[in-house]
N, C-alpha and C positions, 0 to 999 in steps of 0.2 A: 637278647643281645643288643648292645648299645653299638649306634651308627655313628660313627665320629662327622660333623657338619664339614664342609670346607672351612665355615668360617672359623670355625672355634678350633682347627687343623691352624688354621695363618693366625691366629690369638698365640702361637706359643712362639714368634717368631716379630713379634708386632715392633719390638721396641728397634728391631736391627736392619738397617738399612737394606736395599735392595739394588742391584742394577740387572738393565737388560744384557743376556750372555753377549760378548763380542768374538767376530772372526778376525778380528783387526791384529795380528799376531805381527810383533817388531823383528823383520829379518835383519834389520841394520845397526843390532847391538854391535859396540866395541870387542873384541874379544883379545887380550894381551898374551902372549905365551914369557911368562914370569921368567923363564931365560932368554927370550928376543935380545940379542945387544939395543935394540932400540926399544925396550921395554917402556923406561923411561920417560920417551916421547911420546909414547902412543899412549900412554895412563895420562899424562899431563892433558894431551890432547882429549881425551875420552871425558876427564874430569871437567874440561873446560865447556864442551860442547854436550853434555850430556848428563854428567854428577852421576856416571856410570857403568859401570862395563863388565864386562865378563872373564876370570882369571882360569886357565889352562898352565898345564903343567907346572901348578902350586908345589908340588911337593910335598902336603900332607898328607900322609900313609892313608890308602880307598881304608884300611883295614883297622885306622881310628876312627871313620868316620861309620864305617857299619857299627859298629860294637858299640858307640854311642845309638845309634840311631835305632837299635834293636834292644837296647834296655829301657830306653826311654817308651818305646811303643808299650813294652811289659808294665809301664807306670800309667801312661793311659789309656790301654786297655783292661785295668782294675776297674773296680765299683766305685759310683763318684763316692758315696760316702768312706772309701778306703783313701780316695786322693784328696779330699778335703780338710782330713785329718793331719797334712802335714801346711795348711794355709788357708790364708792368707798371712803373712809375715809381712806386713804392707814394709818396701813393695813388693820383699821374694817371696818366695814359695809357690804353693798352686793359686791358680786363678781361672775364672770359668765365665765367659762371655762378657764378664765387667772388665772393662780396661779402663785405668784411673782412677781418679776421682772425680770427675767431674760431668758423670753422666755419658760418655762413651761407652758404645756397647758391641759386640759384635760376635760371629758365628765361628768362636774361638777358646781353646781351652789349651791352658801354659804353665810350663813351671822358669821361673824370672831365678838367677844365683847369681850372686855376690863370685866373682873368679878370683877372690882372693883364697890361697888353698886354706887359709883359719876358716874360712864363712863355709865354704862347698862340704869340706867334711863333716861338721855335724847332721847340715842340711841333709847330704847325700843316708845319713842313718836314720834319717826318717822317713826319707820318702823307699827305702829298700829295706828293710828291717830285718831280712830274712838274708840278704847279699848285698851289702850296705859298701862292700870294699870292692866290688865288683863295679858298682853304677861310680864311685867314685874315682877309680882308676880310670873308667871312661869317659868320666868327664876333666880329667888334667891331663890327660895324654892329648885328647882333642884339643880342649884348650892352647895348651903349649904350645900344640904344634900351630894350630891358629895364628896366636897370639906373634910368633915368629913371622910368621908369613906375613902378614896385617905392616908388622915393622919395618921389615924388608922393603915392601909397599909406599907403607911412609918412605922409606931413604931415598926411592924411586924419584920419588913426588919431589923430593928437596933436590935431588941431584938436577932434574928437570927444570925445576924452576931456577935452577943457578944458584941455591945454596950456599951458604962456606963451610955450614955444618948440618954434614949431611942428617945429624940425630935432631935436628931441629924440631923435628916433627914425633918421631918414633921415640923420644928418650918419655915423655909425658905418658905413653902407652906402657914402655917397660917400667917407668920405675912402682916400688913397692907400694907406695902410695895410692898409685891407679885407679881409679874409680869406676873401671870397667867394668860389665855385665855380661850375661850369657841367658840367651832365651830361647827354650824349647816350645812353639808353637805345633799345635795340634788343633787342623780343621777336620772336624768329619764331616763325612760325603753327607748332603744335603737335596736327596731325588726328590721329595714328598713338597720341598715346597717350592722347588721349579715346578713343577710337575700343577701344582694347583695356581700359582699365579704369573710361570713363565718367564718369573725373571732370578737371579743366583742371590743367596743372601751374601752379604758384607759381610768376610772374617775379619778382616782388618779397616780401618778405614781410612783413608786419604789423609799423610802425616808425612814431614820429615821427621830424621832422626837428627837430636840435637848432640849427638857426640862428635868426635873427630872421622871418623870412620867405621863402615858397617859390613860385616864381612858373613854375606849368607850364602849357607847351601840348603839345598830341599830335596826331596824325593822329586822321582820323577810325575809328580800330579803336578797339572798347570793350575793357576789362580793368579799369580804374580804381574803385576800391572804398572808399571810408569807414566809419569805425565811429560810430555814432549813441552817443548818450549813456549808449542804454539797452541800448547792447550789441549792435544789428542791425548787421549789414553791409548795404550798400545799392549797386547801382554806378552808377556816375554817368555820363549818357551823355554819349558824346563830342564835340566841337566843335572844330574844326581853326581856327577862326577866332577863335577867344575862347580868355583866359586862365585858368585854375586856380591860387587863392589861396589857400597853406596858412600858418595859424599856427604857427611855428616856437614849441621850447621856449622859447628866449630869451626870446622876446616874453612870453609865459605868464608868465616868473618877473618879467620887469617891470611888466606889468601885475596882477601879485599874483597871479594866477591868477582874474582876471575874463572874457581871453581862456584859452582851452585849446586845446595844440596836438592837431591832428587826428592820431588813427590812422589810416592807410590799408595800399592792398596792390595788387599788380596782377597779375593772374590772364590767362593768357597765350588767346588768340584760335586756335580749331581751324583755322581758313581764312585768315586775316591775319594777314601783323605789324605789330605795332606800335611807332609811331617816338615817344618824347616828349624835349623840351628841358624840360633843370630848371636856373634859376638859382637858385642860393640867395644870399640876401641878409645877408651875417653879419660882425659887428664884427671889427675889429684885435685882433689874438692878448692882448693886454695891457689890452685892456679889462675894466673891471669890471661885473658884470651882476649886476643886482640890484633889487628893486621901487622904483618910483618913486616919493619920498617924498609926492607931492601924490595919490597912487593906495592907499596905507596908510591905511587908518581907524585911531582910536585904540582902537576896541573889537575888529577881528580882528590888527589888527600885522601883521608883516611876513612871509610865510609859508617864505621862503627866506633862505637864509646867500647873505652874496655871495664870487662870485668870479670869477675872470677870463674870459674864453671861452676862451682856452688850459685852461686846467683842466678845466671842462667837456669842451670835444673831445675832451683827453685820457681823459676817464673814461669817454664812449660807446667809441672805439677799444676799449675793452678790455671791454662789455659786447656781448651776442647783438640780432640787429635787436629784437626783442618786448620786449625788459628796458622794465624802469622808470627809465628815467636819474636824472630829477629826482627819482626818493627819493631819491637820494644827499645832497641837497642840501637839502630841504626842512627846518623847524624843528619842531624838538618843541614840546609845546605848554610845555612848561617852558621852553622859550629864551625 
């Protein structure tokens, strides 16, 4: 019988970051109730102070989000060589602990789709071959309803911030165009290497999201982690029935950077895994993004160069998840 060493136990884990577990649990999330008459205010404010918050009585059916959330488990609970066989599609498809290109790595395995309903469908008859119309209806019913609530959200935000048109923000989300995505993340429980070195490996690692807005739910496993203003990490506990609202970069550079988008990070569960859906909410490739003129004071100006979100996405693809995207972009104080 062959004794497996510790060390050559922590050799299969080497390349993915680690941190020590935290009790540090944020009881002072935002939490909006999406028909609040002052909804509104409180997302503006949450956004401002936070690039964060938690959404209650969304409105989209518990009974799209199981049905997603139970076919998808049936896809990563397959043999990896049955889920490999539909990806990498750089970037969709499946993926398994490599995130990017650029040498990110982490204690994580995904399937990344295209939400445009041309892309999801063929996608969806590969990765289900057997009930290919089954994964697929669960994944545009969720969507949809997502995708609704997410704009809604937006119109919130413009009404807030004083607006003339409240789609200001939401029309870039709905129209056809849309460059938006959808990401099924799957951490498995990870006991064997707490257990030998005491500390949780990195599922994810310390990153904004450079879309306009990011709209997660997860099972009830904890891992989910923000960075506070002043620099704490804090984790956020978890709620299988409620939404998680992250300020995307975009939104940042259009509202001048009144909103800021959140750091986060998700730190893998010794005893569970954990399942999250991530829509992201992000303009047509040929959009121009930039602070909104009614959002510019005459004494700070405008703190970012515009440009496309193709340009933008292109320029994260080629930075590490923790970079600073938005210096790229940002104005000197001489511009």
């Amino acid at each position: 019988m062959v004794i497996l060493s510790q060390q050559s136990a922590l050799n299969e884990f080497f390349l993915i970051k680690t941190c020590k577990p935290t009790t540090n649990t944020f009881t002072g999330i935002p939490e909006v109730n999406l028909s609040d008459p002052d909804a509104k205010t409180l997302i503006v404010k949450a956004c401002q102070e936070f690039g964060f918050f938690k959404l209650v009585n969304h409105g989209v059916p518990f009974e799209f989000i199981t049905n997603l959330e139970n076919e998808a488990l049936k896809f990563f609970m397959q043999t990896q060589s049955q889920k490999e066989r539909i990806g990498p599609r750089d970037p969709f498809g499946y993926g398994n602990k490599r995130i990017g290109t650029n040498g990110d790595v982490g204690w994580v395995e995904y399937l990344l789709l295209n939400t445009n309903p041309d892309v999801i469908s063929p996608m969806s008859l590969l990765i289900f071959q057997q009930n290919p119309e089954i994964f697929r209806c669960a994944v545009e019913d969720y969507i949809g309803a997502v995708k609704n609530m997410c704009c809604e959200v937006l119109e919130l935000i413009a009404d807030g911030l004083g607006m003339v048109e409240r789609n200001v923000l939401s029309r870039m989300v709905r129209d056809e165009r849309s460059d938006s995505c959808f990401r099924l993340n799957h951490y498995p429980a990870c006991k064997q290497h707490q257990e030998l070195s005491g500390e949780n490996l990195i599922g994810f690692g310390e990153h904004t999201d450079p879309q306009i807005i990011s709209v997660l739910r997860s099972n009830n496993t904890s891992g989910l982690q923000i960075c506070l203003r002043d620099g704490t990490w804090v984790s956020i506990p978890p709620d299988q029935t409620s939404f998680f609202i992250n300020v995307g970069d975009s939104l940042q550079v259009m509202t001048n950077g009144s909103f800021k988008s959140v750091k986060h990070r998700v730190l893998t569960d010794t005893t569970k895994s954990r399942m999250s859906m991530i829509y992201f909410g992000a303009p047509p490739l040929n959009e121009k993004i930039a602070p909104l003129p009614s959002l510019v004071s005459k004494k700070e100006g405008s703190l970012y160069k515009e440009f496309t979100w193709m340009e933008y996405k292109n320029a994260t693809y080629k930075t590490r998840l923790a970079d600073d995207r938005l210096s790229l972009f940002e104005k000197s104080s001489g511009q």
